[in-house]
C-alpha positions as CSV (number, residue, x, y, z in Angstrom):
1,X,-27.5,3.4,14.8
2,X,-28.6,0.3,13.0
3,X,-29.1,1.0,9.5
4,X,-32.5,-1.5,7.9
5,X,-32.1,-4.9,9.3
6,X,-28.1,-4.4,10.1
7,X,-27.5,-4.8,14.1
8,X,-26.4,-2.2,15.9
9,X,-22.1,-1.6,15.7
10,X,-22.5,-3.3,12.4
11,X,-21.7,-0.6,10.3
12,X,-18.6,0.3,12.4
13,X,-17.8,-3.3,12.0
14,X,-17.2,-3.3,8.4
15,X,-15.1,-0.2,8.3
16,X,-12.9,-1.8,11.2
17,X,-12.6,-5.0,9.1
18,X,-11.7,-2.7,6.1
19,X,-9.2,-1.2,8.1
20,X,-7.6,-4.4,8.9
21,X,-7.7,-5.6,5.7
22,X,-5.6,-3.0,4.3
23,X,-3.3,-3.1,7.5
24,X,-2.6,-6.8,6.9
25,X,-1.9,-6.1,3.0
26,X,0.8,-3.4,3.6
27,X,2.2,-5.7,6.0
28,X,2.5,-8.4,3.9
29,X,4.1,-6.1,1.7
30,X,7.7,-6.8,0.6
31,X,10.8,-4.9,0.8
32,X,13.8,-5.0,-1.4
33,X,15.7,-8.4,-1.1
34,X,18.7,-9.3,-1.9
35,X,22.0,-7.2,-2.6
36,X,21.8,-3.3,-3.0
37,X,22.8,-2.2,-6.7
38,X,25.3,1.0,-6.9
39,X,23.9,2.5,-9.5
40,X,20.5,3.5,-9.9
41,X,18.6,0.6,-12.5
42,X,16.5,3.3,-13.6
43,X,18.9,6.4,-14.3
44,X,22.1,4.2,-13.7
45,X,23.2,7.4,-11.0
46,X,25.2,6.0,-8.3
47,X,23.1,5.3,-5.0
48,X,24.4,6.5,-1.7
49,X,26.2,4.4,0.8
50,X,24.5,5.3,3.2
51,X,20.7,4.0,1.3
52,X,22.3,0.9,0.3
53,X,23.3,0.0,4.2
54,X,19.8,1.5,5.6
55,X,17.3,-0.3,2.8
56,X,19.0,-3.6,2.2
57,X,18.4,-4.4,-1.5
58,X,17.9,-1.0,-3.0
59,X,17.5,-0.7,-6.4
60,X,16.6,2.8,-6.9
61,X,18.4,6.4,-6.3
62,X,16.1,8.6,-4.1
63,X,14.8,10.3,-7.5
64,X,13.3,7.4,-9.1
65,X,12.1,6.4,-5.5
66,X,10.0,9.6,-4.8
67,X,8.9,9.6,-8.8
68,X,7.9,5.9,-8.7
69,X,6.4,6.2,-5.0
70,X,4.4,9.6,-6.6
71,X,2.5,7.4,-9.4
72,X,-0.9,6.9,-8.5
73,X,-1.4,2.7,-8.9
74,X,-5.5,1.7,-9.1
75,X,-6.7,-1.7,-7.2
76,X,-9.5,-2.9,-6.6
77,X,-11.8,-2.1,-3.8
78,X,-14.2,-4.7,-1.9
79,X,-17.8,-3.5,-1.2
80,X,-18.3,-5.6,2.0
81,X,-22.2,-5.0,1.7
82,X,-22.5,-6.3,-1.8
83,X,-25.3,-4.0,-3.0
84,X,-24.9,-1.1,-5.6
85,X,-26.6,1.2,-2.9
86,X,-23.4,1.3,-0.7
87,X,-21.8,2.9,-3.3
88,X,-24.0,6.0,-3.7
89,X,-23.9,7.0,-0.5
C-alpha cells in the first residue's frame, strides 16, 4: 500500500533502513578496553575474577553495571520523511 505519491514497499523501506541504522550503531558500539580494574571505580567493591577474564577491561562491579545499564539515556531520532505529519501518526 502506497501511501500519496510514495511507491509501493516504500514505507517498509524506511523502517528497514531504520532498522539498520540502529543495528550498525550498536555495532559500532565499544566495549571496555584496556586492563580490568579490581575494584569497582564506582563503589570501589572488588570485581570478580571471573568478570574481569570474561569482559576484558571492566570497570564496574555487576551493581553499578545493572544501575548504569537501568538509566534511561535520550538521543535523537531521525524522521526519514522530514515532514511534521509523520510524527502524528
Amino acid at each position: 500500500m502506497a501511501g500519496g505519491w510514495a511507491r509501493d514497499g516504500a514505507v517498509q523501506e524506511q523502517i528497514d533502513a531504520s532498522i539498520n541504522d540502529e543495528l550498525a550503531r550498536l555495532k559500532a558500539r565499544k566495549g571496555p578496553e584496556g586492563e580490568s580494574l579490581t575494584q569497582c571505580a564506582e563503589c570501589d567493591e572488588p570485581i570478580p575474577e571471573k568478570r574481569r577474564v570474561a569482559i576484558p577491561g571492566v570497570k564496574l562491579c555487576i551493581d553499578c553495571q545493572n544501575e548504569r545499564d537501568g538509566t534511561y539515556q535520550t538521543r535523537g531520532g531521525i524522521n526519514r520523511r522530514g515532514s511534521k505529519d509523520s510524527q502524528l501518526k
